[in-house]
C-alpha positions in Angstrom: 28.9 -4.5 -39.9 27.4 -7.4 -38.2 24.3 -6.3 -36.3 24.2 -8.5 -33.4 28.2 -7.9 -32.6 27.4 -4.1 -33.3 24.3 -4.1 -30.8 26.7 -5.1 -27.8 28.8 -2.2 -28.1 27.8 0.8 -25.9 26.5 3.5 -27.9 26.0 1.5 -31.5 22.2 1.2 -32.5 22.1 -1.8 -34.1 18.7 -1.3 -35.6 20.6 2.1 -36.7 22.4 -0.2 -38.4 20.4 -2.8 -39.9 18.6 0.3 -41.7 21.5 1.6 -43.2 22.6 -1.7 -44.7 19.6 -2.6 -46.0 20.8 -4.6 -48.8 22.8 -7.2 -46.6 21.4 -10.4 -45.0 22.5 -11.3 -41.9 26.5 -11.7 -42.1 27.0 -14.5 -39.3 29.9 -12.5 -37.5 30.8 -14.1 -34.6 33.5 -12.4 -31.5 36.0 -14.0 -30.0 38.2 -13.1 -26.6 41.6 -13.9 -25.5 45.3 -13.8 -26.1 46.5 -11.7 -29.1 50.4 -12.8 -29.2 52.2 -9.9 -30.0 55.5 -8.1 -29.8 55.9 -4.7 -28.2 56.5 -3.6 -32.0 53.8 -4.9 -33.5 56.6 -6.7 -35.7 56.8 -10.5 -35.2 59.6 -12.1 -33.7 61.2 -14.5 -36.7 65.1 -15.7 -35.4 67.2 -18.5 -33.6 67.0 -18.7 -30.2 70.0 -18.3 -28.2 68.9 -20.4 -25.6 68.1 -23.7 -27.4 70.5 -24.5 -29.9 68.5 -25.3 -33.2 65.5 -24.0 -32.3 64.1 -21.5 -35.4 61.2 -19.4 -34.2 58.2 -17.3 -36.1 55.5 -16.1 -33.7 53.8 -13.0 -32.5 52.3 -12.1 -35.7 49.3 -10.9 -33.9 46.7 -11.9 -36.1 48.8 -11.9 -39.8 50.1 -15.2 -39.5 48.0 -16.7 -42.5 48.9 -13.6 -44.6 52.6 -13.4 -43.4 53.2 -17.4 -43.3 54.0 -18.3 -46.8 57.0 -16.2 -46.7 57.7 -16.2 -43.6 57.9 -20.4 -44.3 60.1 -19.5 -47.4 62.3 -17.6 -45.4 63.1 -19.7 -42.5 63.6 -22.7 -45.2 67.0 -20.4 -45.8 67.6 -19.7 -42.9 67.7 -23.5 -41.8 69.7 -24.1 -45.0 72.5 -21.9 -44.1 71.4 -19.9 -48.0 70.3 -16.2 -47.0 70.4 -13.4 -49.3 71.0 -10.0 -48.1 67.6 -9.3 -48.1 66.9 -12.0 -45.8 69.6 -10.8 -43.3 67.9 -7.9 -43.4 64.8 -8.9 -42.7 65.9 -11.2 -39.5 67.6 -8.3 -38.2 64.6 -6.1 -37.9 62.4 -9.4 -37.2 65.0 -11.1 -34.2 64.1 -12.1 -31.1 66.8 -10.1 -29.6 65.8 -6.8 -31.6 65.5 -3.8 -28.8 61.8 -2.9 -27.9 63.1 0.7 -26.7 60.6 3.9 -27.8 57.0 4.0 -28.5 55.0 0.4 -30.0 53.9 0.5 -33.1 50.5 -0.9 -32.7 48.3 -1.1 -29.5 
């Protein structure tokens, strides 16, 4: 853990923690602030819109987006195409925009 991020957080010694990573150089962390897109899930919302016609849509990945991107591009490149498996109806259905957001989110 970065010592000068860690030394800004009430309650974390960052000397404390210098000394118990003694082996690491400085690691250059930086922090950033502000909007974290994200469902009420936690899922992202991957679909058609039904308000514009043609208009595809893969956002609120909350942070995954470069892990979740190559297949999410794969499977919207089906989608588009009209040539879904049942796997990828599947996966739209529990991904759509129109999913309901009723109970308890997944992540806060």
């Amino acid at each position: 853990m970065c010592s000068r991020l860690a030394g800004r957080r009430k309650g974390i010694d960052g000397r404390a923690i210098n000394e118990s990573t003694h082996g690491f150089r400085t690691c250059g962390c930086r922090t950033w602030r502000g909007l974290y897109p994200m469902s009420p899930d936690g899922a992202p919302l991957v679909g058609r819109s039904n308000e514009v016609e043609g208009y595809v849509m893969a956002i609120g990945m909350c942070g995954h987006g470069f892990m979740l991107g190559p297949g999410l591009g794969e499977l919207l490149d089906r989608l588009v195409r009209d040539d879904l498996s049942e796997d990828d109806r599947t996966i739209l259905e529990r991904l759509s925009p129109t999913r309901s957001f009723e109970g308890q989110a997944a992540l806060k």
